[in-house]
C-alpha positions in Angstrom: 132.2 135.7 81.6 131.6 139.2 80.1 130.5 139.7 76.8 132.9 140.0 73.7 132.4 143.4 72.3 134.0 142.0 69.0 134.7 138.9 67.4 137.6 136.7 67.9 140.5 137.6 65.9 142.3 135.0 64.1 145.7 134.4 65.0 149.1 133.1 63.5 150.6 131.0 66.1 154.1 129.5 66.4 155.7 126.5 68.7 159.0 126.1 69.4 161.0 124.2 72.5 159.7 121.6 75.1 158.3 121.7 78.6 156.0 123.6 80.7 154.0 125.6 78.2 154.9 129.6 78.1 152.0 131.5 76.2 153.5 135.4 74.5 151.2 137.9 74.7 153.2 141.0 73.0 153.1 144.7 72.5 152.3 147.3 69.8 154.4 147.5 67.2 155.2 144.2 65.2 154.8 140.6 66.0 156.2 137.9 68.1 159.8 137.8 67.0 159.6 141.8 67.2 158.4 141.8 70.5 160.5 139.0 72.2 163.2 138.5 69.6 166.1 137.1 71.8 163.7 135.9 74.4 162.4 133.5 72.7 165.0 130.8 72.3 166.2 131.7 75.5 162.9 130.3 77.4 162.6 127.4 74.3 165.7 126.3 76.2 163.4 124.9 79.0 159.8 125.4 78.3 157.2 124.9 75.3 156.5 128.4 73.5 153.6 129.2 72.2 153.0 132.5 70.3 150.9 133.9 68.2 150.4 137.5 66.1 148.1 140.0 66.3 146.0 140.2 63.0 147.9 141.8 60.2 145.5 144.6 59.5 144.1 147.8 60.7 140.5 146.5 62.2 140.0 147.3 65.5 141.1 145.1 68.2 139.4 144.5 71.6 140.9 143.3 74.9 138.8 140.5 75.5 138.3 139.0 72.1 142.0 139.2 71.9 142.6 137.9 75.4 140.2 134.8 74.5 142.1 134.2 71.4 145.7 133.5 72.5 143.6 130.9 75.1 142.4 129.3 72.3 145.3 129.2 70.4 147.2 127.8 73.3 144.7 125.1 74.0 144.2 124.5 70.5 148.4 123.6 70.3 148.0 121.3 73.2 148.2 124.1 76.3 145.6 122.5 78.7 147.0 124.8 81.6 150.2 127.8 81.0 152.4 130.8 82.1 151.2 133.8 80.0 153.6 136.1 79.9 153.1 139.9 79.2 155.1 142.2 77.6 154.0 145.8 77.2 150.4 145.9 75.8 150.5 142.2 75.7 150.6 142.7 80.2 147.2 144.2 80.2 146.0 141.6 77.7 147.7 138.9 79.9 145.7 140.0 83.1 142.8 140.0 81.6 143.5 136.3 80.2 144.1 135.1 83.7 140.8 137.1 84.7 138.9 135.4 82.0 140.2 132.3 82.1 141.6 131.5 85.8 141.5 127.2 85.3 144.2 128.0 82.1 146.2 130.4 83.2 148.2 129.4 86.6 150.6 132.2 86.2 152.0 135.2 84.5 155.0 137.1 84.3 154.6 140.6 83.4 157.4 143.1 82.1 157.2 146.4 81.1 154.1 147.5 81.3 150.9 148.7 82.7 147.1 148.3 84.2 146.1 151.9 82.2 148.3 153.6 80.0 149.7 157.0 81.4 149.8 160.5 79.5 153.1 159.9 78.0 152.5 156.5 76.4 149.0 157.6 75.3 150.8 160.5 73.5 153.2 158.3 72.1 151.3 156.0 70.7 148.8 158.2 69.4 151.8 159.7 67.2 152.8 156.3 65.8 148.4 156.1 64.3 148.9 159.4 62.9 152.3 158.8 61.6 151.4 155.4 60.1 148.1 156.5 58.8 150.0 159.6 56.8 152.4 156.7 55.7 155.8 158.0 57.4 157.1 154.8 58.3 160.6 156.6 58.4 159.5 158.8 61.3 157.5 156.2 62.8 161.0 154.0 62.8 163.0 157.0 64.5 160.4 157.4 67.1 159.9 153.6 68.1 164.0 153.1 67.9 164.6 156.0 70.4 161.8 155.4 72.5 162.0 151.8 72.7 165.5 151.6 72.7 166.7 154.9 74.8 169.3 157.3 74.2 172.1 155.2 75.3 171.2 152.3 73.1 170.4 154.6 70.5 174.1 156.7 71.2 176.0 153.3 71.1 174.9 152.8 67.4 177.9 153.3 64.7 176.5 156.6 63.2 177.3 154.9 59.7 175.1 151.9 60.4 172.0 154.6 61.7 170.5 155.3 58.3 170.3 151.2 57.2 168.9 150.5 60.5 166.2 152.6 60.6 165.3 151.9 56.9 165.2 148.4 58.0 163.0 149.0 60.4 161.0 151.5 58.4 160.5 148.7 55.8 159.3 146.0 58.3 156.5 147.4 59.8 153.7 144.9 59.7 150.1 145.8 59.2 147.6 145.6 62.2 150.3 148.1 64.1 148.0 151.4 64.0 145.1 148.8 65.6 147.2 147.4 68.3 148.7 151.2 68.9 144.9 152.1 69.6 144.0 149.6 71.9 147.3 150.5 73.7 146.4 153.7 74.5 143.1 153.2 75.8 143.2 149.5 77.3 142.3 149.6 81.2 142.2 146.9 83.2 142.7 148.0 86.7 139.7 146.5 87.7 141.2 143.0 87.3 144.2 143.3 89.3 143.1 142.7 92.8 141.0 139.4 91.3 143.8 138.1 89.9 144.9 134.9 92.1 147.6 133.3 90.6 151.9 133.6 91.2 153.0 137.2 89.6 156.4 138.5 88.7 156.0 142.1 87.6 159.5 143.6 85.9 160.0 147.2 85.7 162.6 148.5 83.3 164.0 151.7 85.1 165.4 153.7 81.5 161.7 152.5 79.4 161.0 156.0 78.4 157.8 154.6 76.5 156.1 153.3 79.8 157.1 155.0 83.2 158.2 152.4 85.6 156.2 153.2 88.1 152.9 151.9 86.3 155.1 148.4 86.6 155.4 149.5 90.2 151.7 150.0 91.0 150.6 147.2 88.8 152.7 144.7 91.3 151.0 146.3 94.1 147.5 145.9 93.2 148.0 142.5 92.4 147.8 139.9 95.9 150.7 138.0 96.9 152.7 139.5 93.6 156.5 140.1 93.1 158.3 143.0 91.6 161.9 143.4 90.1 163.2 146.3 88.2 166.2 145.8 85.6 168.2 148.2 84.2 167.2 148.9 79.9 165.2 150.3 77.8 161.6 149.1 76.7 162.5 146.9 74.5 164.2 144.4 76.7 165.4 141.8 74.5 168.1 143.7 72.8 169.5 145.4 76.4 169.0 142.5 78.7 167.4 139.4 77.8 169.8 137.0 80.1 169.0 139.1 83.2 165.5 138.7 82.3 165.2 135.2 81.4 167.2 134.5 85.3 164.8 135.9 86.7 161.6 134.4 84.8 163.7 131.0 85.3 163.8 131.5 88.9 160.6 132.5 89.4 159.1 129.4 87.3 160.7 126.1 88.5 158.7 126.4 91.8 155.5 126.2 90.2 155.9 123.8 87.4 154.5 120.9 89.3 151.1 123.2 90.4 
């Protein structure tokens, strides 16, 4: 196993439903119920979900202290063996889970994201660090709304409910996001993909305007044996199409829950 370059990070975790265990590995930006939102009680319908936050402050994260983590978390709630599933950063820091840890996790579903972050993510993301370390969380809420949501999301909002949205959103932004936004824009784990062995469902979302599809694209091609579907939405899939989604991570599953 390769050295940690940091220590592990402590981690709140959360478990809701029954069944075949589901570990969340999320993106940048907020926590769990951020990340996944609607998601979760949709898999909780048929599986055991276990997820846990990112620390709540600004020290530096690493990929494989962070990666070990949400194993131990997992194991430590009673997850001998799980699906870890990805979304945004939290796909790089699934794959390298599975690559650390290949006898816990037997599968992973990965949406919206990428193996190394491209130019226009990196640039992104280095905006939301300098926004959030001037302490502009009102532009740092109208930059993740419009390029997490997209423009037609954004468009379909009642231009009188705009403004309390986005101070909503300006008001909840949880510590540890500058952090997470740094390891998102220089995580790589290319390397991993062809090692990893287990089932893979990549989704693509063909309107994210944070992460270009085609990273979703070439992630499912460097991984053996992996599938790939693209939905229609935004990055932020849970508030554009989180019953399309959960079909397909439901049909992918049930195969596999006796492995």
């Amino acid at each position: 196993m390769p050295n940690i370059s940091g220590p592990a990070p402590t981690l709140a975790t959360t478990i809701t439903g029954s069944g075949p265990a589901v570990v969340l590995a999320h993106g940048a930006g907020g926590g769990i119920d951020a990340n996944f939102g609607a998601l979760i009680p949709l898999l909780a319908e048929h599986h055991t979900v276990i997820g846990s936050d990112y620390p709540g402050d600004d020290t530096p994260l690493d990929i494989d202290s962070l990666a070990d983590a949400l194993v131990e978390a997992a194991v430590a709630a009673g997850a001998a063996e799980f699906t870890m599933i990805g979304y945004s950063l939290g796909t790089a820091v699934a794959v390298r889970a599975a690559a650390r840890h290949p006898d816990r996790v037997r599968r992973l579903v990965l949406t919206a994201g990428f193996a190394r972050v491209d130019n226009r993510a990196r640039a992104n993301l280095e905006l939301w660090q300098r926004l959030l370390a001037a302490g502009d969380r009102a532009s740092f809420a109208r930059v993740t709304l419009l390029s997490g949501f997209g423009a037609d999301f954004v468009n379909a909002i009642p231009a009188e409910r705009l403004p309390g949205l986005l101070e909503q959103m300006a008001a909840t932004v949880p510590g540890g996001t500058a952090a997470q936004a740094a390891l998102a824009a220089t995580v790589d784990v290319t390397a991993d993909l062809p090692r990893v062995t287990v089932p893979t469902l990549v989704i693509g979302l063909a309107g994210d305007l944070l992460v270009d599809p085609a990273n979703a694209r070439a992630q499912a091609a460097a991984i053996p044996g992996a599938r790939y579907l693209e939905l229609p939405g935004g990055h932020v899939v849970m508030a554009e199409q989180p019953e399309p989604w959960h079909a397909a991570v439901l049909d992918f599953l049930p195969e596999l829950t006796s492995r």
